[in-house]
N, C-alpha and C positions, 0 to 999 in steps of 0.2 A: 504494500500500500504506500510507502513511503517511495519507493522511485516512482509511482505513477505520481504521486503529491507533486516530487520535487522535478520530476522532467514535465508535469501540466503548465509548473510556474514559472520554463521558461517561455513560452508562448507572451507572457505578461513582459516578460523580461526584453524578448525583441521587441515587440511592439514599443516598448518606451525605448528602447533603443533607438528603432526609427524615426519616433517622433520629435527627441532630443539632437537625435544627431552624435549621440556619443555611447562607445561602448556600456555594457554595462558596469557597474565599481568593482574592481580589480578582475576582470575577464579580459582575456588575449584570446582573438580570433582563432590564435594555435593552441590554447587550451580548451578553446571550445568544441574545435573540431575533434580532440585526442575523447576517443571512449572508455578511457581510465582514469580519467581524471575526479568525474562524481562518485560519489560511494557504491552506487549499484554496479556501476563499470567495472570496480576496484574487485568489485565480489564477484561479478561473472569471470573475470581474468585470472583468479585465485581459488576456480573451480567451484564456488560455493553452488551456483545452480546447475551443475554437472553431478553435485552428490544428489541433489534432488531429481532432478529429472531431466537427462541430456537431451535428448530431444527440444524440449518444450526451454532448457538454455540457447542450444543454439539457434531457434527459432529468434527467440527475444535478444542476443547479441547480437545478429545479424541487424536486425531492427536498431538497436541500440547504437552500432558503429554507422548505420547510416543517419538515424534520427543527431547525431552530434557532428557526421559531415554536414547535412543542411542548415543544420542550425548556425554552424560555424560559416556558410557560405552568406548567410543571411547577416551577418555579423562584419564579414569579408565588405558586405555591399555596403553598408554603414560607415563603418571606417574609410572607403572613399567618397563617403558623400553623395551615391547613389541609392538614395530612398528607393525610387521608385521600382528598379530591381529590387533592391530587400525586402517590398512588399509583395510583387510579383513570385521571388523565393518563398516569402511566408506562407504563402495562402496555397502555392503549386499544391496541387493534390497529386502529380507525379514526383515531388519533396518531401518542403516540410511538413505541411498539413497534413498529407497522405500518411507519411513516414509517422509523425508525433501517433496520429489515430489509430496504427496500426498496433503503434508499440504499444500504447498503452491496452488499447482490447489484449494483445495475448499477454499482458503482465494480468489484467485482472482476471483473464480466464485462468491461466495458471496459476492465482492465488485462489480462485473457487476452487478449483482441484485439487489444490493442495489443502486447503482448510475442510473442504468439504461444504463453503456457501460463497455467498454473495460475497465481493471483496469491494462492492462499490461504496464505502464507506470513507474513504481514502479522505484526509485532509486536505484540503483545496488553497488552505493558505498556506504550505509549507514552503517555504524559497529555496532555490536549488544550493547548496553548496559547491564552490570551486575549491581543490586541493591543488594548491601550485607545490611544485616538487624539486 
């Protein structure tokens, strides 16, 4: 529930990016792009949803390494000043839109599966965390 929280809140996050014109506070395009850098990244990289259920891991890191390539491209389009590409990024339902929704539908079916219910409970205000390394 927690990486669906904290990768819905970046969505919030580009957006005021675009609208500011300025990254978010202390995010680098290159760490936005890298999918080890949030906590869920750190744990899919470290096998934690490989003891759980590989399959349904490598589903959602797949998802996961593209959901923070587009993110990062939309962040890319920022930092030079080109809004209107970044929102064009944002919303691509062949990107980031597509990519964010997809991830998060098999994060919350795989926590129904795993719990055995509904995992759509998830905190909606949680803000992502960046880990600079």
């Amino acid at each position: 529930r927690a990486a669906v929280a904290a990768h819905g809140a970046w969505k919030r996050r580009l957006r005021h990016a675009i609208d500011t014109g300025r990254l978010p506070e202390g995010a680098t395009v290159e760490q936005v792009r890298r999918d080890d850098v949030c906590e869920f990244g750190r744990w899919l990289r470290d096998g934690g949803g490989d003891a759980l259920d590989p399959r349904r891991s490598a589903d959602a890191a797949a998802l996961h390494t593209d959901f923070h390539r587009y993110a990062g491209g939309v962040l890319a389009d920022v930092a030079a000043g080109r809004s209107a590409a970044a929102i064009e990024k944002l919303t691509a339902e062949d990107g980031y839109a597509g990519t964010a929704r997809a991830l998060t539908d098999a994060l919350l079916e795989w926590c129904a599966h795993a719990s055995g219910s509904s995992c759509n409970s998830a905190p909606a205000s949680q803000e992502p965390q960046l880990v600079t390394r």
